[in-house]
N, CA, C and O atoms as a Tripos MOL2 file, in Angstrom:
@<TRIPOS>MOLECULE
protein
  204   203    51     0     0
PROTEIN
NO_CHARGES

@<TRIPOS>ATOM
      1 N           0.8360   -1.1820    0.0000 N.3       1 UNK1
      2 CA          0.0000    0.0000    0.0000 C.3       1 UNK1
      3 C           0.8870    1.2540    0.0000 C.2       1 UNK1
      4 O           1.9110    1.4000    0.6670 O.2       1 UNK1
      5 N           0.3910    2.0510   -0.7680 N.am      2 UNK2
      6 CA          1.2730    3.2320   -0.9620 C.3       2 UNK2
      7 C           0.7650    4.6890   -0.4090 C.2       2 UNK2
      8 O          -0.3070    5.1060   -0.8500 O.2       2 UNK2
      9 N           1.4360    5.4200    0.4680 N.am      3 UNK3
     10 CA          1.0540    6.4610    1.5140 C.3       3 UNK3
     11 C           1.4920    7.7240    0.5060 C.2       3 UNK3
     12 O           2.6620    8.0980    0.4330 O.2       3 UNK3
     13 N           0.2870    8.3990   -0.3450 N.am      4 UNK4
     14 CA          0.9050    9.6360   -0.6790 C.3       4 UNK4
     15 C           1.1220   10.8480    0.1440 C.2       4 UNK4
     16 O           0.2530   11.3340    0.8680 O.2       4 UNK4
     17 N           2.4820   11.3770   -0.0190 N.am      5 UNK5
     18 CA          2.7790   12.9350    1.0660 C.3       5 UNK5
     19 C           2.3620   13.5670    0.1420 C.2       5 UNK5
     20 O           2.5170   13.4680   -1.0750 O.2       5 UNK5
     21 N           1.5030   14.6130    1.1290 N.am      6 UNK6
     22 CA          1.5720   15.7140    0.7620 C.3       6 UNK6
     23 C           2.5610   16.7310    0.4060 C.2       6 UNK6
     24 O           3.5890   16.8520    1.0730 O.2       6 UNK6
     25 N           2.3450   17.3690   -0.4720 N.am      7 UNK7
     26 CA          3.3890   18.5210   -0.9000 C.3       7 UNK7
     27 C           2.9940   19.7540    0.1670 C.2       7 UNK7
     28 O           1.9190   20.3350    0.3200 O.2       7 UNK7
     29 N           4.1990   19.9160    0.8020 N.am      8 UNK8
     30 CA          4.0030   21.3970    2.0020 C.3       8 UNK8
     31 C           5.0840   22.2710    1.2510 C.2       8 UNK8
     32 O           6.2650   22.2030    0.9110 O.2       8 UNK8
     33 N           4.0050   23.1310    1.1870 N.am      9 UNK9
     34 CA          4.2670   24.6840    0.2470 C.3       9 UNK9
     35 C           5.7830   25.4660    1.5620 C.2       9 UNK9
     36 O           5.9720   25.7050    2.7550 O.2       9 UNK9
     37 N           6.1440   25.5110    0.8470 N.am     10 UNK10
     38 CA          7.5220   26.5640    1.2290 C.3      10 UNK10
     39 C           6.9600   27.7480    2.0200 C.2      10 UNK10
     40 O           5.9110   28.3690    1.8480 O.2      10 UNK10
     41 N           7.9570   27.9060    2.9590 N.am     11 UNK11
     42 CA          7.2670   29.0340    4.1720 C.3      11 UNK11
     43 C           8.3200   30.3490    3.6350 C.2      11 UNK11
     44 O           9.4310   30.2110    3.1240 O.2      11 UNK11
     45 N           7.6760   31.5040    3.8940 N.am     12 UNK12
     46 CA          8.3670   32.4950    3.1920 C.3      12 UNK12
     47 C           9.4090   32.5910    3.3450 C.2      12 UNK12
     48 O          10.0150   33.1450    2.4270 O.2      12 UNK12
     49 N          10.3410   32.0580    4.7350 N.am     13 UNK13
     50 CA         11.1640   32.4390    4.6930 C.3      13 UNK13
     51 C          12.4000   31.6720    4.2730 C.2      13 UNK13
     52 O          13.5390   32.1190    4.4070 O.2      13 UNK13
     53 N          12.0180   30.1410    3.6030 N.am     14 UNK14
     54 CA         12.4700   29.7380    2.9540 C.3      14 UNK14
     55 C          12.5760   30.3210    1.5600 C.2      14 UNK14
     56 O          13.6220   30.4430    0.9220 O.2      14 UNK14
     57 N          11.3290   30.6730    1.1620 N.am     15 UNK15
     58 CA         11.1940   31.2160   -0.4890 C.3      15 UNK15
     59 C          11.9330   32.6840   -0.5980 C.2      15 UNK15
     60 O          11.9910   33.0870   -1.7600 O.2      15 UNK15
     61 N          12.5110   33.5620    0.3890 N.am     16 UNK16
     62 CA         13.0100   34.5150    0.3960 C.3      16 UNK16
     63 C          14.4120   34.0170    0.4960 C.2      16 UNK16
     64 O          15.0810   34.8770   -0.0770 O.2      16 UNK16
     65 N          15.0280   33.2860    0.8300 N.am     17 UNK17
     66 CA         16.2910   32.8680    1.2710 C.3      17 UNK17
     67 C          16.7200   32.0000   -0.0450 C.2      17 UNK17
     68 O          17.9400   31.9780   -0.2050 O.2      17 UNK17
     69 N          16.0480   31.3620   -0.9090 N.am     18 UNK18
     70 CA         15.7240   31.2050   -2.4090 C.3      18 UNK18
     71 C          16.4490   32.1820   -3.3240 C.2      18 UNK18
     72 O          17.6290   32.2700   -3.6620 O.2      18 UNK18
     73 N          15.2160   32.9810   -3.6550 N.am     19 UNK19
     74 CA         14.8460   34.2970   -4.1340 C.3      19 UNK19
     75 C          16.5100   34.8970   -3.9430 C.2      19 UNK19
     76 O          17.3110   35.0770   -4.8610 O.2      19 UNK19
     77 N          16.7460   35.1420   -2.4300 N.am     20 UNK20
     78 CA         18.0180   35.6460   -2.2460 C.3      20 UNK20
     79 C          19.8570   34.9310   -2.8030 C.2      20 UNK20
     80 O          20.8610   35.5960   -3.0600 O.2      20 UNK20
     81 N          19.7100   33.6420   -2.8190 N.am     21 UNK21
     82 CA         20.5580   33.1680   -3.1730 C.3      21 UNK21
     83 C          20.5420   33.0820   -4.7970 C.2      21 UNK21
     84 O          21.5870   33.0160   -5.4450 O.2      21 UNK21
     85 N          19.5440   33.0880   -5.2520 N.am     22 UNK22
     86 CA         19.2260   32.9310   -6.9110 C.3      22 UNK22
     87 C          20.0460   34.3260   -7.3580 C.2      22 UNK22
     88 O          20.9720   34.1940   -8.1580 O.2      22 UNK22
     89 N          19.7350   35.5810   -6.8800 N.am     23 UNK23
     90 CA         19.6840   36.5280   -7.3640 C.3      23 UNK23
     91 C          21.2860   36.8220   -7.1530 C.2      23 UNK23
     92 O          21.8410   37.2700   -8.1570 O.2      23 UNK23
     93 N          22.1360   36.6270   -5.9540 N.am     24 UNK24
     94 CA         23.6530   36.6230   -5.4970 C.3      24 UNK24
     95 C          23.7380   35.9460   -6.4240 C.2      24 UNK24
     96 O          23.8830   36.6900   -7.3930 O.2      24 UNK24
     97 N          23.7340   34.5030   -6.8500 N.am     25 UNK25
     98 CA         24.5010   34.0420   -8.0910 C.3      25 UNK25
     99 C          24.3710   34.2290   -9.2070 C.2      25 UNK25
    100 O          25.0230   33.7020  -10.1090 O.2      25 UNK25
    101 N          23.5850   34.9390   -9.2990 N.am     26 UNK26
    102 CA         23.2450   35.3690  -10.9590 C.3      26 UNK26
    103 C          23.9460   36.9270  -10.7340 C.2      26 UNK26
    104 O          24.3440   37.3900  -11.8030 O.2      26 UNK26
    105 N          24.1030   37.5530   -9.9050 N.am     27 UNK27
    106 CA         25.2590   38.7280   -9.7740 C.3      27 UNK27
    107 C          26.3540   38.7250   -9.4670 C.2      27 UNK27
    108 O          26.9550   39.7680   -9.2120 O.2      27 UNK27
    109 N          26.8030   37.7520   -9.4230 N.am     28 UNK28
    110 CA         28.4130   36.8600   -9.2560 C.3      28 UNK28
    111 C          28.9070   36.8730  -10.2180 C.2      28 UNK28
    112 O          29.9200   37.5530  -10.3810 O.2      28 UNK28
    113 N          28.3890   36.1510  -11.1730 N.am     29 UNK29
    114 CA         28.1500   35.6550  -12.7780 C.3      29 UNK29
    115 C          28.8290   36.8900  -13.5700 C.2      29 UNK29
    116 O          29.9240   36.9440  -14.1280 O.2      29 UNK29
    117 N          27.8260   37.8530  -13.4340 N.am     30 UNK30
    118 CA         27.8150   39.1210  -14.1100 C.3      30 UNK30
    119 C          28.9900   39.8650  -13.3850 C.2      30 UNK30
    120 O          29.5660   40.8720  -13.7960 O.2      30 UNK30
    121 N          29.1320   39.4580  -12.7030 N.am     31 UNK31
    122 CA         29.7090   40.6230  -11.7740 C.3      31 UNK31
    123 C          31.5190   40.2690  -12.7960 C.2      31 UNK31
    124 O          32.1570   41.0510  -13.5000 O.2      31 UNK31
    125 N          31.8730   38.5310  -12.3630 N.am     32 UNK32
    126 CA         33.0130   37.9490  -12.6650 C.3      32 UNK32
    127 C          33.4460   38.3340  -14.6930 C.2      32 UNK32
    128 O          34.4420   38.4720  -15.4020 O.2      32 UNK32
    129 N          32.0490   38.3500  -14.8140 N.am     33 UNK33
    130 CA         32.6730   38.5360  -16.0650 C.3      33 UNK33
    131 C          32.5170   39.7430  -16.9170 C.2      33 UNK33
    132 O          32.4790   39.5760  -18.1360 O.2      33 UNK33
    133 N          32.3950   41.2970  -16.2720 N.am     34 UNK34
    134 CA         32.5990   42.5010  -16.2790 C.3      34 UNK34
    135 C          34.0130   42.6220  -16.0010 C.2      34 UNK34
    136 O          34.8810   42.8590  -16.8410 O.2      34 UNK34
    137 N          34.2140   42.4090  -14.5290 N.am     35 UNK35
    138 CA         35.2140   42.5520  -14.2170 C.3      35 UNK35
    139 C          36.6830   41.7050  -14.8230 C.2      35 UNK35
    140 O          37.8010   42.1150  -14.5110 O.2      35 UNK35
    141 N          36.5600   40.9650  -15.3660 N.am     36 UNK36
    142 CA         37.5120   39.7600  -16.4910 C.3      36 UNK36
    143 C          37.8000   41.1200  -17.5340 C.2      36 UNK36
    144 O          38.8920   41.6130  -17.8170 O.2      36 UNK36
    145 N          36.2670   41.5900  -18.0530 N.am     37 UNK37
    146 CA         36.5450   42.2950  -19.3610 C.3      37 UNK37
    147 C          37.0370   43.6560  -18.7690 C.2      37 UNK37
    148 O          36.9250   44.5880  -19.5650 O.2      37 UNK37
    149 N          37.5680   43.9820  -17.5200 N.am     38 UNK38
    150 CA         37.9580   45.4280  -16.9380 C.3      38 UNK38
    151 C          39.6460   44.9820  -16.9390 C.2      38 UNK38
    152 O          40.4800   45.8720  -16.7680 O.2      38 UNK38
    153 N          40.1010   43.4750  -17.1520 N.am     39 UNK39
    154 CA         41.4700   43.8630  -16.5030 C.3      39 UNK39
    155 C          42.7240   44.5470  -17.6540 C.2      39 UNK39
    156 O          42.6450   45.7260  -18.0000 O.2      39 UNK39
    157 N          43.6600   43.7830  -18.0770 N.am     40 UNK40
    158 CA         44.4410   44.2250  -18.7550 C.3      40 UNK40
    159 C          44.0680   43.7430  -20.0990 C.2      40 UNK40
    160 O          43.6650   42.6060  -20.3440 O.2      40 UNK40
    161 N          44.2530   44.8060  -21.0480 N.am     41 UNK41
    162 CA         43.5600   44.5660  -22.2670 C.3      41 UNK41
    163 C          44.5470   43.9230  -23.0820 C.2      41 UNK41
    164 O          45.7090   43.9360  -22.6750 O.2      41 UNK41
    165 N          44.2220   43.2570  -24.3700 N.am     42 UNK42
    166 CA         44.5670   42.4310  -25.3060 C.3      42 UNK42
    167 C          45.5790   43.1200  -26.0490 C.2      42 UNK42
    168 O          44.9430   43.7940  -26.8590 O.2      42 UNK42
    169 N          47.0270   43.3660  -26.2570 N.am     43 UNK43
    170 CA         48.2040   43.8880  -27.1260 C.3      43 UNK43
    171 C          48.9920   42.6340  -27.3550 C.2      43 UNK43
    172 O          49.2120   41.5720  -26.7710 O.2      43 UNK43
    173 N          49.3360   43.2770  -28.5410 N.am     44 UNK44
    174 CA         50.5740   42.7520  -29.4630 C.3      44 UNK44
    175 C          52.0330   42.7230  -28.9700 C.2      44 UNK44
    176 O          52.8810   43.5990  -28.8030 O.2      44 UNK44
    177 N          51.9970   40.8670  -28.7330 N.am     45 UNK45
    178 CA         53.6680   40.6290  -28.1550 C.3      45 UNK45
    179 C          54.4820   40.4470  -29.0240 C.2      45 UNK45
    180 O          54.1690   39.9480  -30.1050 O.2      45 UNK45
    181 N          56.0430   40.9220  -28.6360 N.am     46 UNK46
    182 CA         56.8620   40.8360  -29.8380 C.3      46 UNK46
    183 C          56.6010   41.2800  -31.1870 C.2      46 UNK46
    184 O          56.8650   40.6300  -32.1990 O.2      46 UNK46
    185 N          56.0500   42.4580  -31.1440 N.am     47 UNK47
    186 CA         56.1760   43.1720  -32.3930 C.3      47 UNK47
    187 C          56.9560   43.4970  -33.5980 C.2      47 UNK47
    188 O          56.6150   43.7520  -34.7540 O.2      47 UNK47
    189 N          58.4090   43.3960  -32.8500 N.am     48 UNK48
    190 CA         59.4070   43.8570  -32.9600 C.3      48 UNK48
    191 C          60.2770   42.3060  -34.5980 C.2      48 UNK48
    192 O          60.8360   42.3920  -35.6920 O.2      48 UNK48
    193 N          59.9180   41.4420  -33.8630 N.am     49 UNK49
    194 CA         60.4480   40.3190  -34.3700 C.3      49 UNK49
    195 C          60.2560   40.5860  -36.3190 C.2      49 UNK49
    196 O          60.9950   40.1430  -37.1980 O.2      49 UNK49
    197 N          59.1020   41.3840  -36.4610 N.am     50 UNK50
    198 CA         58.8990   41.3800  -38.1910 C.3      50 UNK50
    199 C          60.0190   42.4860  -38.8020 C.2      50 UNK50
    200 O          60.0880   42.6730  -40.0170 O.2      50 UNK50
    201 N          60.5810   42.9470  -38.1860 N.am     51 UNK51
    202 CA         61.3840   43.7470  -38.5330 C.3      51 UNK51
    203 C          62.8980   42.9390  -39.3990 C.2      51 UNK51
    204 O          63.8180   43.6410  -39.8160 O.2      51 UNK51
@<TRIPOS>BOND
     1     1     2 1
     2     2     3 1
     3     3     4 2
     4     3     5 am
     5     5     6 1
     6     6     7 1
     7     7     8 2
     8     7     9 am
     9     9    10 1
    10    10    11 1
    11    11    12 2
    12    11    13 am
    13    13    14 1
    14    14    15 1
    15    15    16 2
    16    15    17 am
    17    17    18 1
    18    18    19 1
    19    19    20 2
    20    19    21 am
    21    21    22 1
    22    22    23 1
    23    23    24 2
    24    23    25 am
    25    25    26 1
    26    26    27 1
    27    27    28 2
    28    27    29 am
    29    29    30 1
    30    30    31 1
    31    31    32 2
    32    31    33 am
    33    33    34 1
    34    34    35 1
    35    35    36 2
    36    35    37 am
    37    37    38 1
    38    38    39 1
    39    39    40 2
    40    39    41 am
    41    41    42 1
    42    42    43 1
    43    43    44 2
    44    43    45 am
    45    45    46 1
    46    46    47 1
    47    47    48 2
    48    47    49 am
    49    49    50 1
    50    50    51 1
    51    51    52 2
    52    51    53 am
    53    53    54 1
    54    54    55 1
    55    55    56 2
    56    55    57 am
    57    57    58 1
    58    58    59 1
    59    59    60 2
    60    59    61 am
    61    61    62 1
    62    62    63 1
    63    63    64 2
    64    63    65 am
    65    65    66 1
    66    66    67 1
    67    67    68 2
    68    67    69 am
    69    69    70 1
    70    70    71 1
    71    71    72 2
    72    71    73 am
    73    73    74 1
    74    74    75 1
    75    75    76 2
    76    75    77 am
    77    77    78 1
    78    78    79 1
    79    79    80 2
    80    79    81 am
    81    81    82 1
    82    82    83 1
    83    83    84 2
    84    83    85 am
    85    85    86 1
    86    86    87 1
    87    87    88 2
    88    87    89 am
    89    89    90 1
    90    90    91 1
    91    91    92 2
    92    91    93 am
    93    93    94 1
    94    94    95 1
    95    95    96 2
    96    95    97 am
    97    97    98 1
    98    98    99 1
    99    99   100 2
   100    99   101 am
   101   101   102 1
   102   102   103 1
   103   103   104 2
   104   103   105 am
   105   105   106 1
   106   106   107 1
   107   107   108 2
   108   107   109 am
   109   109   110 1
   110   110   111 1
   111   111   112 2
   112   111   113 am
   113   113   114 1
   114   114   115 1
   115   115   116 2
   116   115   117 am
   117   117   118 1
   118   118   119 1
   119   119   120 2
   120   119   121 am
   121   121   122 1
   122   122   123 1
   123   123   124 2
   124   123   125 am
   125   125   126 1
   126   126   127 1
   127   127   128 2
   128   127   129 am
   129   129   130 1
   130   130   131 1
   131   131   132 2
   132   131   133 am
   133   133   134 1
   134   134   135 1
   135   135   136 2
   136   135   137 am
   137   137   138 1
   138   138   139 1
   139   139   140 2
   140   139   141 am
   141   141   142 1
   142   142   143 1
   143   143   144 2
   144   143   145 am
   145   145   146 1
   146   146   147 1
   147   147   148 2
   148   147   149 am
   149   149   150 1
   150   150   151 1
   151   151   152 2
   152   151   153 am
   153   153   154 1
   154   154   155 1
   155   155   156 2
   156   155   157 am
   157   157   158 1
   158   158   159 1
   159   159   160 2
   160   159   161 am
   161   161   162 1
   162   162   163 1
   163   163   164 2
   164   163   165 am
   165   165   166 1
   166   166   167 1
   167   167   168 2
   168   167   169 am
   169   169   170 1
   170   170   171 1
   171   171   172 2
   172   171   173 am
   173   173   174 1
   174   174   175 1
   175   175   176 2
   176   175   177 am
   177   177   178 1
   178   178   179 1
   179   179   180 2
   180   179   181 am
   181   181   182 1
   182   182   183 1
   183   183   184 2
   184   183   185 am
   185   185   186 1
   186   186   187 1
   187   187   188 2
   188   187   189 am
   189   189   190 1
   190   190   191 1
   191   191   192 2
   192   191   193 am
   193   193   194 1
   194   194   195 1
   195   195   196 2
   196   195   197 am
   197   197   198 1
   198   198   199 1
   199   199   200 2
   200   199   201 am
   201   201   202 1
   202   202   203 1
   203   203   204 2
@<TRIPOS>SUBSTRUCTURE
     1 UNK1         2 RESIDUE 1 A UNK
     2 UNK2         6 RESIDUE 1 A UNK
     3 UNK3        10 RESIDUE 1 A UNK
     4 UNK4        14 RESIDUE 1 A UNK
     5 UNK5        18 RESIDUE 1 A UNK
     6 UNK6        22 RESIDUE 1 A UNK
     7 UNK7        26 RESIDUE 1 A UNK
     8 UNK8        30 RESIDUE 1 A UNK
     9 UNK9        34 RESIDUE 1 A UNK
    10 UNK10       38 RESIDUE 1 A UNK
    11 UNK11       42 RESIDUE 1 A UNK
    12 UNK12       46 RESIDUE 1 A UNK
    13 UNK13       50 RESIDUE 1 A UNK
    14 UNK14       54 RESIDUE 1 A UNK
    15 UNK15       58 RESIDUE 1 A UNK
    16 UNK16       62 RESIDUE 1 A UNK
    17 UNK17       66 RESIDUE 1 A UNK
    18 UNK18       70 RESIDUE 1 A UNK
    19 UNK19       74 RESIDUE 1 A UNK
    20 UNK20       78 RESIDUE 1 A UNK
    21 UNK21       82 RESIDUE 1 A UNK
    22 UNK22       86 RESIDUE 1 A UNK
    23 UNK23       90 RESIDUE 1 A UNK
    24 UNK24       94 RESIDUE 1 A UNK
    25 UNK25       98 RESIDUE 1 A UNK
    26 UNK26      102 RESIDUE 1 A UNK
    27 UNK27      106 RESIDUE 1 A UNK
    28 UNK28      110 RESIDUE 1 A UNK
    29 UNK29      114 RESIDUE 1 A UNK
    30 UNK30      118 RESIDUE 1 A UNK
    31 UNK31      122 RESIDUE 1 A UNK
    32 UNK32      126 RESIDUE 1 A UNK
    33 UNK33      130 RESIDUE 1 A UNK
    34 UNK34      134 RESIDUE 1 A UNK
    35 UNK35      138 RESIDUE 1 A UNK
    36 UNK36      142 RESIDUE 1 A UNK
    37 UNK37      146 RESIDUE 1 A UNK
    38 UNK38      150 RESIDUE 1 A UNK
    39 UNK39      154 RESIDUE 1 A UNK
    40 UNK40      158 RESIDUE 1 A UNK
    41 UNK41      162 RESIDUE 1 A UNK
    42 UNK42      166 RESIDUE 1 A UNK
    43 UNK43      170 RESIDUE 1 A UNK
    44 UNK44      174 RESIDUE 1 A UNK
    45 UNK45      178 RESIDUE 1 A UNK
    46 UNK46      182 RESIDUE 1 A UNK
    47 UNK47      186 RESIDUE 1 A UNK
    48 UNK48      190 RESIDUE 1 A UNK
    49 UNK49      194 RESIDUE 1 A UNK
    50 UNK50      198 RESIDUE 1 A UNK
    51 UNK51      202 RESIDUE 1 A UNK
């Protein structure tokens, strides 16, 4: 015989603590890869060598 559980709905302050962690890693994300494209930019090594 099989006992179905009920589904117990999330208490807010679980669904806020959610909500809150969703939103930190999705601004991590963004954050890491702004800051990647802020560091030292892309130049030409050994230039010199075509000479």
């Amino acid at each position: 015989m099989l006992i179905k559980k009920e589904e117990e709905m999330p208490t807010n302050t679980k669904k806020t603590e959610l909500r809150r962690k969703r939103k930190k890693t999705s601004q991590a994300k963004k954050r890491k890869k702004v800051m990647s494209k802020m560091s030292t930019p892309v130049f030409a090594i050994h230039t010199d060598k075509d000479e």
